[in-house]
C-alpha positions in Angstrom: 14.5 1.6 -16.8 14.3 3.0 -13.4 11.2 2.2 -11.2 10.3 4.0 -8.2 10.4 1.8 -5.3 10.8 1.5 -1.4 10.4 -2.2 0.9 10.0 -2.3 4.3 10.9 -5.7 6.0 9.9 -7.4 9.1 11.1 -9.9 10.8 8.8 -12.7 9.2 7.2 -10.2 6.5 7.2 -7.0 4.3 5.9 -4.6 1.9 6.9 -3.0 -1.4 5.8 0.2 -2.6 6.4 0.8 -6.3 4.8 3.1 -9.2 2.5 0.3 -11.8 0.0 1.3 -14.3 -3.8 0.1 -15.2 -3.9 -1.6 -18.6 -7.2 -2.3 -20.2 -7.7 -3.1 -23.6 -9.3 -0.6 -25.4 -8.9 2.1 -22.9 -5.8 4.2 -22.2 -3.0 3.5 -19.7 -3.2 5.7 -16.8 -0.7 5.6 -13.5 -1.5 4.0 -10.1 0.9 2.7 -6.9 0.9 -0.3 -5.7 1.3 -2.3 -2.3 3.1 -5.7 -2.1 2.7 -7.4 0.6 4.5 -10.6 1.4 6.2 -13.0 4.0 9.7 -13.8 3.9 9.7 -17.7 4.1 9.9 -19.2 0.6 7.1 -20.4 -1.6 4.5 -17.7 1.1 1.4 -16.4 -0.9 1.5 -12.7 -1.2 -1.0 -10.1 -1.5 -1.0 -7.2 -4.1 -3.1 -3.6 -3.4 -3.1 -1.3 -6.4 -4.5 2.4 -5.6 -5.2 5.0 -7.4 -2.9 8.2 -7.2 -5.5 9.8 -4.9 -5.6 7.0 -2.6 -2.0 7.0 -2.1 -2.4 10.9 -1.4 -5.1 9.6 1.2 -2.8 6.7 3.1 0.0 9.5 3.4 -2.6 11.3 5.8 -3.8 8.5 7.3 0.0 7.4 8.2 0.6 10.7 9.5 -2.7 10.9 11.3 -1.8 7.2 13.3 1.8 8.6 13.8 0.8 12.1 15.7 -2.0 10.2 17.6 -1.9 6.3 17.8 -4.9 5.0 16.2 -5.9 2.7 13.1 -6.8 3.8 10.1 -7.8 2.2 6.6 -8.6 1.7 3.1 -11.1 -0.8 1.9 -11.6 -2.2 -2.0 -14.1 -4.4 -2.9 -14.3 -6.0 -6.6 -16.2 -9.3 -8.4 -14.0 -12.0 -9.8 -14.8 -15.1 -11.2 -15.4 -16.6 -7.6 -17.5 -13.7 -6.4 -16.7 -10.5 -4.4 -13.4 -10.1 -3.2 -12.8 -7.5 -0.2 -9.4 -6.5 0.7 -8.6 -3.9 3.4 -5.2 -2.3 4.1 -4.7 -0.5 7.5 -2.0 1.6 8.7 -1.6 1.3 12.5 0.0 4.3 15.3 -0.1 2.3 18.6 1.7 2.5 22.2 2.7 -0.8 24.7 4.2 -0.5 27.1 5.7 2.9 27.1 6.9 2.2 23.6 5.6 3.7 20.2 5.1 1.3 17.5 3.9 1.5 13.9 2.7 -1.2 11.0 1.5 -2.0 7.8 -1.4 -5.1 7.3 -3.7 -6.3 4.6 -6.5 -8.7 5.0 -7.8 -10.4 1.9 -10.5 -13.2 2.8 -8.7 -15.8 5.8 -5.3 -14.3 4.4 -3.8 -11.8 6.5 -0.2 -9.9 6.5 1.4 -7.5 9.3 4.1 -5.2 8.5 6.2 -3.7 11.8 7.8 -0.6 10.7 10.4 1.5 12.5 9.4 4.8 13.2 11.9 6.6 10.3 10.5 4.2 7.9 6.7 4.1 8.5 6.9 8.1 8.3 9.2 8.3 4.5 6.7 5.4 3.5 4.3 8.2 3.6 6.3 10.6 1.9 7.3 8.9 -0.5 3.5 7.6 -0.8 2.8 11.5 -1.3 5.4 11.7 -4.3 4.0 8.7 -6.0 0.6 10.2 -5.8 1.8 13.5 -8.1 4.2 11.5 -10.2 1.4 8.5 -11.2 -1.0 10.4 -11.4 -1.2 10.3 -15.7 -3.4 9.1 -18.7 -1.5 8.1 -21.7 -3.0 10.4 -24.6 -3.5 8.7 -28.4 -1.6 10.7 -30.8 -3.7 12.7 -32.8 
């Protein structure tokens, strides 16, 4: 079975894009994209974002947006566990130091926090391929009649 799926690594960190769907019992399957993020020393906590297809439409503009003018932009989900509300936000960053353009992914769940450096080739097909996920997840598996 082949997966859609694209990682972008750091030095210290990274973050996997892949197709996933939402399973909930007694409702039907339907398609959404998730966002791995992770560091790369052994035994490191990770942090998993799961949008819907619309959303991953909507991060494709913002990465393009923060690429043409250097900026910050975001997507925020908040949900109640078992230990209360949980908020994480995921930002997509344009920015320029020192005469240089730079570009990264981050999540921020609670005290945990992840950044994601991307080179410029990399940030801009994680949008693209952000905007193909977006058509190809977006699906409801329909009972048979």
């Amino acid at each position: 079975m082949r997966i859609p799926r694209f990682t972008v690594y750091a030095k210290e960190s990274g973050v996997e894009i892949s197709a996933t769907e939402k399973r909930q019992t007694g409702k039907p399957d339907e398609g959404r994209i998730a966002l791995r993020f992770f560091r790369l020393a052994s035994g490191s906590h990770q942090i998993r974002f799961v949008v819907e297809p619309w959303e991953a439409f909507e991060l494709h503009r913002k990465i393009l947006a923060v690429h043409a003018t250097p900026g910050k932009e975001g997507l925020t989900h908040k949900f109640d566990g078992s230990e209360g509300e949980t908020v994480t936000k995921l930002f997509v960053e344009g920015y320029e130091r020192n005469g240089k353009k730079g570009y990264a992914f981050s999540i921020q769940r609670a005290e945990e926090s992840i950044n994601v450096a991307a080179p410029q080739g990399e940030f801009l097909f994680a949008a693209e391929f952000l905007r193909q996920l977006s058509v190809a997840q977006s699906w409801v598996e329909q009972a048979e009649r």
